[in-house]
VOGU-3710 file (C-alpha; in Angstrom, 3 decimals, decimal comma):
1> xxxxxxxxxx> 0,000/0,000/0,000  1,701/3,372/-1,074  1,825/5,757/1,727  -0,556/8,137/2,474  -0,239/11,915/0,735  1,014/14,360/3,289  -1,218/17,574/2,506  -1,059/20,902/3,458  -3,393/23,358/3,857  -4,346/27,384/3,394
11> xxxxxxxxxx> -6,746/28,961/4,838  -7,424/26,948/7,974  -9,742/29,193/9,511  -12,158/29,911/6,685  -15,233/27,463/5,878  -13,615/25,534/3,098  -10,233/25,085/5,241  -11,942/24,163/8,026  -14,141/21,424/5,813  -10,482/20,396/3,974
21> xxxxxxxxxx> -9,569/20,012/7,703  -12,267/17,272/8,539  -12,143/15,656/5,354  -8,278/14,819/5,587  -8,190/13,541/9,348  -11,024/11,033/7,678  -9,219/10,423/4,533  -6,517/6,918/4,861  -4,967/7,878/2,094  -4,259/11,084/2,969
31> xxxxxxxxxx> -2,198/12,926/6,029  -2,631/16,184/7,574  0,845/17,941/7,404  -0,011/21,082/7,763  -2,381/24,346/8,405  -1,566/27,598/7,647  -3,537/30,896/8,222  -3,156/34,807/6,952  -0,781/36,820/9,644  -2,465/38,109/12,592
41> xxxxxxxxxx> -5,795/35,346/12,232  -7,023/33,922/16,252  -6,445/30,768/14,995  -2,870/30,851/14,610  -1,158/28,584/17,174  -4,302/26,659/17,465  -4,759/22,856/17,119  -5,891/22,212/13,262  -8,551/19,967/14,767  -9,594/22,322/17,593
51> xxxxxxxxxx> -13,052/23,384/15,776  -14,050/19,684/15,585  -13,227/18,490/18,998  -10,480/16,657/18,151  -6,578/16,537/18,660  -4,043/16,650/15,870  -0,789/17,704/17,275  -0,782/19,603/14,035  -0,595/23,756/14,759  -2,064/25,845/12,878
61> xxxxxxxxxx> 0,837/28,581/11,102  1,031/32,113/9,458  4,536/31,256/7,227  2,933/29,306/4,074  6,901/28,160/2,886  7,175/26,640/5,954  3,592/24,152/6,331  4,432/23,536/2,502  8,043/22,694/3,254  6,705/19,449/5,300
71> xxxxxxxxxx> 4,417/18,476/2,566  3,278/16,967/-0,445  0,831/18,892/-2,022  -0,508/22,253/-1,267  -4,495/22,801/-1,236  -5,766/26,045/-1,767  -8,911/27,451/-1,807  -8,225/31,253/-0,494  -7,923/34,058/-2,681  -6,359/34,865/-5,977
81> xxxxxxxxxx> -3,298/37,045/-4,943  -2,826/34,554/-1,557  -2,816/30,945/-4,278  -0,375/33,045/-6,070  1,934/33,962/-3,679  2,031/30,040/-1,796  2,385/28,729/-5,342  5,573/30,682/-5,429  6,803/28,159/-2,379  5,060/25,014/-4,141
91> xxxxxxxxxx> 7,603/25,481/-7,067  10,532/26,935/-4,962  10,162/23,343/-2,871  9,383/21,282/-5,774  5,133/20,224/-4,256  2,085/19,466/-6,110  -0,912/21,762/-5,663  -4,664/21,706/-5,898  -6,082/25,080/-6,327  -9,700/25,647/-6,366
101> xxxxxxxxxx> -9,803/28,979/-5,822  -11,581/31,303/-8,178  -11,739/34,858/-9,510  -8,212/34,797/-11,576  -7,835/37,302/-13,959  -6,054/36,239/-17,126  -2,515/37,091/-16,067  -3,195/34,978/-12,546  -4,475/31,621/-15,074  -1,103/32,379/-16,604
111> xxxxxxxxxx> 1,046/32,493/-13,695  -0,811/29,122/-12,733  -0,059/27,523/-16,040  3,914/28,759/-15,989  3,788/27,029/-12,240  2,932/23,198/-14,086  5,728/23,750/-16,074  8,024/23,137/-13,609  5,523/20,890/-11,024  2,441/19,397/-11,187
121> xxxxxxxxxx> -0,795/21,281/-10,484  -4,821/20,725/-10,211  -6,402/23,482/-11,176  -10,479/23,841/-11,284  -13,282/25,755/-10,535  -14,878/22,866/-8,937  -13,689/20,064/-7,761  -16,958/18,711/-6,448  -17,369/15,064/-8,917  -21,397/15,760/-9,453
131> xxxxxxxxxx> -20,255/18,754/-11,169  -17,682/17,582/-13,017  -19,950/14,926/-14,178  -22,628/17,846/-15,242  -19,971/19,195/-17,379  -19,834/16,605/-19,371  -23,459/15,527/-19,540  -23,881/19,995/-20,813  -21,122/18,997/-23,347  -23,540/16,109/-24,735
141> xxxxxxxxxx> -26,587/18,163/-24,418  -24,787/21,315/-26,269  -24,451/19,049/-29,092  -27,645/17,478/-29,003  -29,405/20,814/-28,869  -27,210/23,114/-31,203  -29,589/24,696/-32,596  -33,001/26,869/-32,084  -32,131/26,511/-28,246  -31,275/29,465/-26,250
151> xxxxxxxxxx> -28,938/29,473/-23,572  -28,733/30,454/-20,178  -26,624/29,728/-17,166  -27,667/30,723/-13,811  -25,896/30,390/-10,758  -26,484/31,414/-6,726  -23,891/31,518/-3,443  -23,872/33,007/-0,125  -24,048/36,568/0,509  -20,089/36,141/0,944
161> xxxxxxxxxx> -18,924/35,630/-2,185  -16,620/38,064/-3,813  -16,534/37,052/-7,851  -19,602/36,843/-9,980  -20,310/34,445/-11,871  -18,639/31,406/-10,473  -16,062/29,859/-11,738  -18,374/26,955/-12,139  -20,645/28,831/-13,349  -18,067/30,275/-16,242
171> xxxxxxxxxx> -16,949/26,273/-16,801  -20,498/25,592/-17,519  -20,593/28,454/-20,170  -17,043/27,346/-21,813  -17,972/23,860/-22,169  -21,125/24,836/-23,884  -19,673/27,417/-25,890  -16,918/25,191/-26,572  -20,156/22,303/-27,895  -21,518/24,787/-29,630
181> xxxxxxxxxx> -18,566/26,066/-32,209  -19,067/29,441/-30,181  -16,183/32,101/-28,100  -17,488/32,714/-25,390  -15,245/35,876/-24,730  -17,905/37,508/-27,937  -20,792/35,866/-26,633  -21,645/36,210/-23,309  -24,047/38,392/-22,058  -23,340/39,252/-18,024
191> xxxxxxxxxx> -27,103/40,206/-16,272  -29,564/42,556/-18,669  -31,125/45,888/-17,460  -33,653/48,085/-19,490  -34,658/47,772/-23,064  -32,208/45,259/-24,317  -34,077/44,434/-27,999  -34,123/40,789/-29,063  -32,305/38,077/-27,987  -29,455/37,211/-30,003
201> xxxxxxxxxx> -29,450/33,171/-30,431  -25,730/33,142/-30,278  -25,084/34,835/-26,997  -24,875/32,682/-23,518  -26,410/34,996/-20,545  -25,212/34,357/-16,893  -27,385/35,652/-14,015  -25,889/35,709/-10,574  -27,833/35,380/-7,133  -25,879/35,928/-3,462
211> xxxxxxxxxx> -27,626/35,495/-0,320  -27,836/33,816/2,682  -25,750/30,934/2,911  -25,864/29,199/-0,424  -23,309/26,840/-1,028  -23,553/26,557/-4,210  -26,468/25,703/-6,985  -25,836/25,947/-10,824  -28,725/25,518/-13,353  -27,916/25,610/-17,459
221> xxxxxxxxxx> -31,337/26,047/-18,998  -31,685/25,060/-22,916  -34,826/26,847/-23,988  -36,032/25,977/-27,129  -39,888/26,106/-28,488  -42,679/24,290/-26,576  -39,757/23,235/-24,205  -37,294/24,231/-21,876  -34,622/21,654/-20,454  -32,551/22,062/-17,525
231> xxxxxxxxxx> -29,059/20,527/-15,950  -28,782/21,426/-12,618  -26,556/20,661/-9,770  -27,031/21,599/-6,003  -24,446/21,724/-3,296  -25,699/20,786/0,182  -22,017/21,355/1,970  -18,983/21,752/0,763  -17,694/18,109/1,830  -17,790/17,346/-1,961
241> xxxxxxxxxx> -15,200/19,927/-3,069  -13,160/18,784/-0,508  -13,293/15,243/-0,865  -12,724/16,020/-4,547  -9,587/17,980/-3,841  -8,171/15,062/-1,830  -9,009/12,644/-4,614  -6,748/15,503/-6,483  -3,973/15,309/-4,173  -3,504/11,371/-4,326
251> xxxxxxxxxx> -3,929/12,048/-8,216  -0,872/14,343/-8,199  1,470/11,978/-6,428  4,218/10,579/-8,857  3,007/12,901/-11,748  5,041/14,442/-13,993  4,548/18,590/-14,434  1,466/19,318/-15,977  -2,169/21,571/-15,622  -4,414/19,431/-14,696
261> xxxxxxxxx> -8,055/19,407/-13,721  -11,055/17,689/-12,333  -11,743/15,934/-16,068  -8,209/14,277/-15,944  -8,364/13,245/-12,059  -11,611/11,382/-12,869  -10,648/10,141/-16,167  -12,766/11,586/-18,056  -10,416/12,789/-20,931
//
């Protein structure tokens, strides 16, 4: 039995650390390495299992280099310029990383793709596998329905999101544009407001909802004539992004440097 994937990981105090947390001291073929925190957080110091009653000997830290340095693979789901600068450790050491985070700009998705040059990264907007499965059951329907179907992706989170629309939510819209023969740069259409004329069949609209404390729900509607069809997927907790970025991690182990994603972890390439 090969040994278990030493993981460590950012943002320990927020909700998708702290659900990383639990689903890695349940996880056999996985260990917890590592925690690590922003400077200054009231966790720092703390045991990583503290918020579910248990005891890991594992303290949570502020210095990223230094959790990553006892590691096999980073996993990050923080924020855009934090993933960037603990990716620059990932390479300096020579890790793996899975990054879920979202809301890169185009020079950030670079950055990410110079990183797998040199080491081997997971890299999605999801890594939930009932959404990755949706992505490819939109690419079939795309094709099925190419044409007198309108499209429409709409997508809701809590009230404490910060990018709009999701990253899954943007997935969804590539894979279909990608189905469809379209670019999706020229044809997407981000919310409508006053008198917007006709509907032009080749654009893809994304509406965004935040409130509350949505996980996560995505819904592509196909609307054609006399019917309307709809591919939706609902997040209950976010246990299945990270027990999909674990299943990432044991992926990465032995790989050679590459960009990866949730397709290639499940084999579905």
């Amino acid at each position: 039995m090969s040994q278990p994937v030493k993981v460590a990981i950012a943002g320990a105090s927020g909700r998708m650390g702290k659900m990383l947390i639990e689903a890695a001291l349940a996880d056999p073929g996985v260990c917890l390495a590592a925690a690590f925190d922003r400077l200054g957080s009231p966790v720092i110091g703390r045991d990583a299992g503290e918020a579910l009653g248990a005891v890991t000997g594992v303290k949570i830290g502020d210095e990223a280099g230094a959790a990553i340095a006892v590691a096999d693979c980073l996993i990050d789901f923080t924020r855009p310029e934090g993933t960037l600068s603990h990716l620059s450790h990932v390479v300096k050491l020579g890790k793996t990383a899975v990054i879920g985070t979202t809301g890169f700009d185009a020079a950030g998705r670079d950055k990410i793709a110079e990183a797998a040059r040199i080491v081997p990264i997971v890299f999605a907007p999801n890594m939930a596998v009932g959404v990755n499965a949706v992505f490819r059951l939109l690419d079939v329907a795309a094709r099925i329905l190419s044409d007198g179907y309108d499209v429409e992706v709409i997508e809701a989170h809590h009230r404490f999101k910060v990018d709009a629309p999701s990253g899954t939510a943007l997935r969804m819209g590539e894979v279909v544009a990608k189905a469809l023969g379209r670019d999706l740069r020229k044809d997407a259409i981000y919310g409508r407001e006053g008198v917007t004329g006709e509907r032009d069949p080749q654009t893809i609209g994304f509406s965004s909802i935040r409130g509350g404390d949505v996980v996560g729900d995505h819904t592509v509607l196909f609307a054609g004539i006399g019917e309307r069809i709809e591919i939706t997927h609902k997040s209950g907790s976010r246990m299945p992004y990270a027990l999909g970025s674990l299943r990432a991690a044991r992926f990465l182990a032995g790989r050679k440097p590459g960009l990866f994603d949730m397709q290639d972890v499940l084999g579905l390439r």
